[in-house]
N, C-alpha and C positions, 0 to 999 in steps of 0.2 A: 351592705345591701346584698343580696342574694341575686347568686347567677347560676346560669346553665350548670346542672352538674351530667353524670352520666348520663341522667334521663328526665330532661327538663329540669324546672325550677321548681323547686320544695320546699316546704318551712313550715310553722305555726301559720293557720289560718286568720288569725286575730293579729297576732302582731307582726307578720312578714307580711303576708301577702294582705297588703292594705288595699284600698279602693284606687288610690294614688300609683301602687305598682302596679297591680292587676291592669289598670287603663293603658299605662307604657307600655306592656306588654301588646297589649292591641295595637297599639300604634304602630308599634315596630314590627308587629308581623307585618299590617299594610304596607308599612316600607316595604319590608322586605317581597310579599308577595302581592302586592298592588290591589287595585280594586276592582279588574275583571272577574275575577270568581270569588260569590258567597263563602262564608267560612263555616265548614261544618261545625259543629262544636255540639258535644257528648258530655256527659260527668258520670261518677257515682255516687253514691248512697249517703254521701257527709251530710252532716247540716249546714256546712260552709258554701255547700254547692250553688245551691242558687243564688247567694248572692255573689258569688266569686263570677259566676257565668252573665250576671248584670253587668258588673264589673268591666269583665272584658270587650262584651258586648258592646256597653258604653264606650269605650276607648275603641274598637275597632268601627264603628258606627263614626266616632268623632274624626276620624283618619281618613272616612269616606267610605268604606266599605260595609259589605252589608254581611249578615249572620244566617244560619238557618238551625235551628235548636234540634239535636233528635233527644234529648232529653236523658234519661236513665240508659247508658247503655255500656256493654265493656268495651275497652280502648279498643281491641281491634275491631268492634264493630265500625268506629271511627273512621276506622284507615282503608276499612272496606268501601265507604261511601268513597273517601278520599281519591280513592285508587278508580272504583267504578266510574264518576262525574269528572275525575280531575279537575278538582277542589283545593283548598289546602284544609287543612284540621286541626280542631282543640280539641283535648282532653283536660279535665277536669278533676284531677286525681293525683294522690298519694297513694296510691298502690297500694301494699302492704304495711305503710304504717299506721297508728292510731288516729281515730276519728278528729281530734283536736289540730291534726295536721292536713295540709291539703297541698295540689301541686298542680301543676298547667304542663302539658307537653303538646309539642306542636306538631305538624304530620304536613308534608310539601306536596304539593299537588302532585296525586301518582300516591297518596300515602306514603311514602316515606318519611323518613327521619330528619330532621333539618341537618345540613351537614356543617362543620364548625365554622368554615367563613358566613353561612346564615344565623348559627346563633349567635356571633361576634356581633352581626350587624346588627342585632335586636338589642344587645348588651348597650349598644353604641350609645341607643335610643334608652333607654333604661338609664346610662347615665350622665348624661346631657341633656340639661333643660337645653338650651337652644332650640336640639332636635325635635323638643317636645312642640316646642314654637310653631319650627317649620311643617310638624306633620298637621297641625292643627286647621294648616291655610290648606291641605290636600283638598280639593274640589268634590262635591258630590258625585256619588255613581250615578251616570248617565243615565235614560230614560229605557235603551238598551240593557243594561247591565240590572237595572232595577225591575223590569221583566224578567229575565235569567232567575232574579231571586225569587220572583214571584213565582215562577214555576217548579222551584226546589223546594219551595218553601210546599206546595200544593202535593212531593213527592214523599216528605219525610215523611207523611204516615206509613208510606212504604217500605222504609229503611229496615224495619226490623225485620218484616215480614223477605226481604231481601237477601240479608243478612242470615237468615235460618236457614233461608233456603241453600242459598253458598254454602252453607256447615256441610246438609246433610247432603249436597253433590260429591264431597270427599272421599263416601262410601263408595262408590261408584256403581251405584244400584244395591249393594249389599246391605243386609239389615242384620241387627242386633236385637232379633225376634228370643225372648226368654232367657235374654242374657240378664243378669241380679246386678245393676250397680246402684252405689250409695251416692249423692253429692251433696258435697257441705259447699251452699254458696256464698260464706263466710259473710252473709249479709249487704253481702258488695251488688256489684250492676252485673252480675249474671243468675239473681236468682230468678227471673223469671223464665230468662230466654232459652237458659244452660237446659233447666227440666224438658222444655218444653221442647226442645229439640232432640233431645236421647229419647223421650217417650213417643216423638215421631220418625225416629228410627227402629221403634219397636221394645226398646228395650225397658224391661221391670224395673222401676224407676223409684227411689227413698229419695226423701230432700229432706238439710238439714240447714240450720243455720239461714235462712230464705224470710227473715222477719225483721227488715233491715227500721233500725228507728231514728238516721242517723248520727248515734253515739254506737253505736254496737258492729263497726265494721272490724273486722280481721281480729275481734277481743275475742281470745281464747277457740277461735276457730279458724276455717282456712288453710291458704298452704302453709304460713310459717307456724300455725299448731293444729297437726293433725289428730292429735288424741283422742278427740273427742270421734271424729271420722272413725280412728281404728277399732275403738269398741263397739260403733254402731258396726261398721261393716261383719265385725265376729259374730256381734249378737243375732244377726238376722240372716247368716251364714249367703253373704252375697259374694258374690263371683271378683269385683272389682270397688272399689271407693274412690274420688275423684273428687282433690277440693284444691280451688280455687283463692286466687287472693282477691284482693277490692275492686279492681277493677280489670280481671280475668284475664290479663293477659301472660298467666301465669300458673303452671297446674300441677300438683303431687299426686302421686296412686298412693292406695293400697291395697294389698293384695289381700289372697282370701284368707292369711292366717294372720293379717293384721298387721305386717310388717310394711314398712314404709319404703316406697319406689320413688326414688327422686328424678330430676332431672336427665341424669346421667343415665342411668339406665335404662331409662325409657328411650334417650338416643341412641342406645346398642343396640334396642331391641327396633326400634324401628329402621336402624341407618342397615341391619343385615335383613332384615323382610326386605326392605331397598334393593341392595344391594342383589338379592337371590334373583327378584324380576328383572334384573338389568336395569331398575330405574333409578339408580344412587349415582349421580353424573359425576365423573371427575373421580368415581371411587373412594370418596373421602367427604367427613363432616369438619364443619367446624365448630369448636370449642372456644371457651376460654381458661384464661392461666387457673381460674377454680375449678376447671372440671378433673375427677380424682383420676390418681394414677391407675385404678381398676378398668378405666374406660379404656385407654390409651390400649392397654393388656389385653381388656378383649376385640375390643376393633382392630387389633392388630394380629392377634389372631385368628381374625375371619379375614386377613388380605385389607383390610379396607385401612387410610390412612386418615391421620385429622391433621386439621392443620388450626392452630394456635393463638386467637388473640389477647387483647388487655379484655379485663372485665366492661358488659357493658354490651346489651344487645346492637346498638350502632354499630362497634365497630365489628360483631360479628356478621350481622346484614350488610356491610362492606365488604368484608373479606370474599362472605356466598355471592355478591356480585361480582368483584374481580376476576373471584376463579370458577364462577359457574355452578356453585356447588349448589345444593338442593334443601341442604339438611343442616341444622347449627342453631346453637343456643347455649343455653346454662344447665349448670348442676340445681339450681332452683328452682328451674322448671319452664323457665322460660322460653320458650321454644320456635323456632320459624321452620315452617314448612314451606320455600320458598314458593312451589309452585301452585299452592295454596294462599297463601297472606305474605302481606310485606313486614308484618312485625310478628310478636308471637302470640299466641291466640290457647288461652287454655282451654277451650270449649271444644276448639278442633284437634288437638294434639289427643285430649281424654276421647273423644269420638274414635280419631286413629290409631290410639288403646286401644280400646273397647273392641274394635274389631279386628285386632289383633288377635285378641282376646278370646274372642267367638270363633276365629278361624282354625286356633288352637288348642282347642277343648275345653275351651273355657279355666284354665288354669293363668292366673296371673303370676303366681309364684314360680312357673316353669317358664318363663317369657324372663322374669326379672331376673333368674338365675344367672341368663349369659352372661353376666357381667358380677364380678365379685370387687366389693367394695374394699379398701384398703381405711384401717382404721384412721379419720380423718377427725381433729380438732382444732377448733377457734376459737381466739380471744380477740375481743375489742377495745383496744386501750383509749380509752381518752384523751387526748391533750389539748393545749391553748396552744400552741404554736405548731408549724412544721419541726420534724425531729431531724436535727443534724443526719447528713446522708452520705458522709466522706467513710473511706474505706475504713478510719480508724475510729469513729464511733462504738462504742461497746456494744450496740444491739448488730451493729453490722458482723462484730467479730463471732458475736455467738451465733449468728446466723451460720457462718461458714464454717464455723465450728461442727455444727449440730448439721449441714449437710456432708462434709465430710466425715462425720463417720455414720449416718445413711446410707451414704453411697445410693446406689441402686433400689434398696428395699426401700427409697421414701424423699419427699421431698419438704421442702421451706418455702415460706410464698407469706412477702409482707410487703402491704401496700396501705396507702395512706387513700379511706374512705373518697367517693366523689360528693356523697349527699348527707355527711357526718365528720363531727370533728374529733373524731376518732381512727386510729390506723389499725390495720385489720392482720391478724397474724393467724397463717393458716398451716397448719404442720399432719404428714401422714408418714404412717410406720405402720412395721408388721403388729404394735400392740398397741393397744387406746392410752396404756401408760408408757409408753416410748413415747407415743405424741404429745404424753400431757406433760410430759415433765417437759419435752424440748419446748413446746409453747408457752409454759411456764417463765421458764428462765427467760425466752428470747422477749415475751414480753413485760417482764420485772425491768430489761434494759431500757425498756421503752419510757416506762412509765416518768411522768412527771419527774424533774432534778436529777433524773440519770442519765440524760445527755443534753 
């Protein structure tokens, strides 16, 4: 059975997420968040979507709780309603994966993240019929509670119109009048809203990839293939490019000579504009164990420090609560703007480009420079089982092999996937063949019958 991994629950749309889990799922949110507040619930562009969204509906309906659809929209518009109503939230989404897969993430009233004693308690539910028994006798929402819905439900047409508006306050009056950016909306749930927002901040506006037919999300477009972005952005000699994954909470540049600005550098270049105004609190972002050693190097030579978690925007949006920080996310592109959104939001992070961008001469390539990238390679090993983890394992040894004689110029970073049965080996060095041979080797130990 499929559970919680980093970022909600994932799988094939047909033969995981059946009508039978999907409904558990609803039930156990009501457990867990009762039947006072309507549940937002969002998707994107799959063809899985609307029945998975029936689905849960059904199961949360049957728990006793009631739903309010805002239909097509990106995750963090979600956690936007979430947070505005204090609500709880579904999303609807696989993210970056292919259209035949689909996934649910939940958002706790306040939008935030479910945190792991709540998704334990849904798991509970998930895998105890008992449970399913007991949630079954949950009582009707009240005649109170059932107005409450009635008057969210009369709101959602607003939600989006909401939602833009929140974008384009980020600016803080400023406009991106004549500024050239491209967006590839990877056919996912920001091709309407992403355009329509930059073009109501003024700026010269190309859309790509925005002809969503449910089979064609994140296929050969988006942030995990920019290609297609890079050549548009050349061809039509635009200032910026900005593409999105499935369900946009997720965003890569490129700049104007077609090179690709990840995650990572877009958090140097925004955590020192921060940082100049005095408004980078705590003087420090947060990361995770993949963001590259070039970030660390430049943010540390502008004074500003980071500070480090496991992959996994949760636990970086814990960390920015603990320590107050502002600013943190992924080399992916994932990005939280704390004092903007409670998750990450690529609509807004490419907006806080953009004007970055404009305030700069419009050079994107002189913004991405701060930061120099250390040659960085991956490999994704498959396996059937967990891989032995004891210090004398042959992958362990070549691990520590290949960081001691690193040293300094480079590091090793192997972790066993949250939403794949594959372990993920990630290696940087001064050359792209120092990293390839050491990812090489370290993951030849991994593979299948070699430990």
């Amino acid at each position: 059975m499929l559970h919680f991994g980093t970022d909600g629950v994932r799988g094939d749309a047909d033969r995981q997420l059946t009508p039978a889990f999907v409904e558990a799922i609803g039930r156990g949110a009501v457990a867990v968040f009762g039947t006072d507040a309507p549940f937002a619930i969002g998707r994107d562009t799959r063809q899985s979507g609307p029945r998975i969204e029936r689905d849960i509906t059904r199961g949360i309906e049957d728990a006793g709780g009631t739903v309010e659809s805002l239909g097509v929209v990106p995750t963090p518009a979600v956690a936007f309603v979430a947070q505005q109503r204090d609500v709880p939230g579904v999303v609807i989404s696989a993210s970056h994966n292919p259209y035949h897969d689909n996934g649910i993430k939940l958002f706790a009233p306040g939008g935030v993240k479910l945190s792991d004693g709540q998704q334990q308690a849904i798991e509970m539910v998930l895998d105890d019929a008992q449970a399913h028994a007991a949630l079954a006798a949950i009582p009707a929402p009240s005649a109170a509670i059932a107005a409450h819905a009635e008057v969210l439900v009369e709101a959602a047409a607003d939600a989006r119109a909401a939602y833009a508006e929140h974008l384009l306050e980020a600016l803080d009056g400023r406009r991106l009048d004549g500024l050239h950016v491209v967006l590839d909306c990877a056919n996912g749930a920001a091709f309407e809203i992403a355009p329509k927002v930059f073009r109501a901040a003024g700026a010269r506006v190309d859309v790509m990839h925005d002809t969503p037919d449910g089979t064609n999300i994140n296929t050969e477009c988006g942030s995990t293939d920019p290609r297609s972005l890079q050549r548009e952005v050349c061809a039509r000699g635009a200032a910026l490019g900005l593409a999105f994954d499935g369900d946009a909470d997720r965003c890569i540049a490129v700049d104007e000579l077609g090179a690709v600005v990840d995650g990572d550098k877009m958090m140097v270049a925004l955590a020192i504009d921060l940082a100049a105004s005095g408004a980078l609190a705590g003087n420090a972002i947060v990361v995770t164990v993949l963001s590259n050693l070039g970030l660390h190097r430049a943010l540390g030579a502008a004074g500003i420090g980071v500070v480090v978690t496991p992959v996994g925007d949760r636990h970086v949006f814990a960390a920015m609560e603990t320590g107050g920080y502002v600013l943190g996310g992924e080399q992916s592109g994932h990005i939280i703007v704390r004092e903007r959104a409670t998750t990450g939001d690529g609509t807004l992070v490419g907006l806080l480009l953009a004007d970055l961008v404009q305030q700069h001469g419009g050079s994107t390539a002189e913004i991405a420079a701060q930061m120099v990238k250390l040659p960085q390679v991956a490999r994704n090993v498959s396996v059937a089982r967990a891989i032995a983890d004891d210090n004398g394992a042959p992958w362990r040894r070549a691990v520590a092999t290949a960081q001691r004689e690193l040293g300094d110029r480079g590091r090793v970073l192997v972790r066993p996937s949250g939403t794949e049965p594959v372990v993920r080996v990630m290696v940087e060095a001064p050359t792209t063949e120092e990293a390839t041979a050491i990812a090489d080797e370290i993951a030849a130990h991994i593979a299948p019958g070699v430990v």
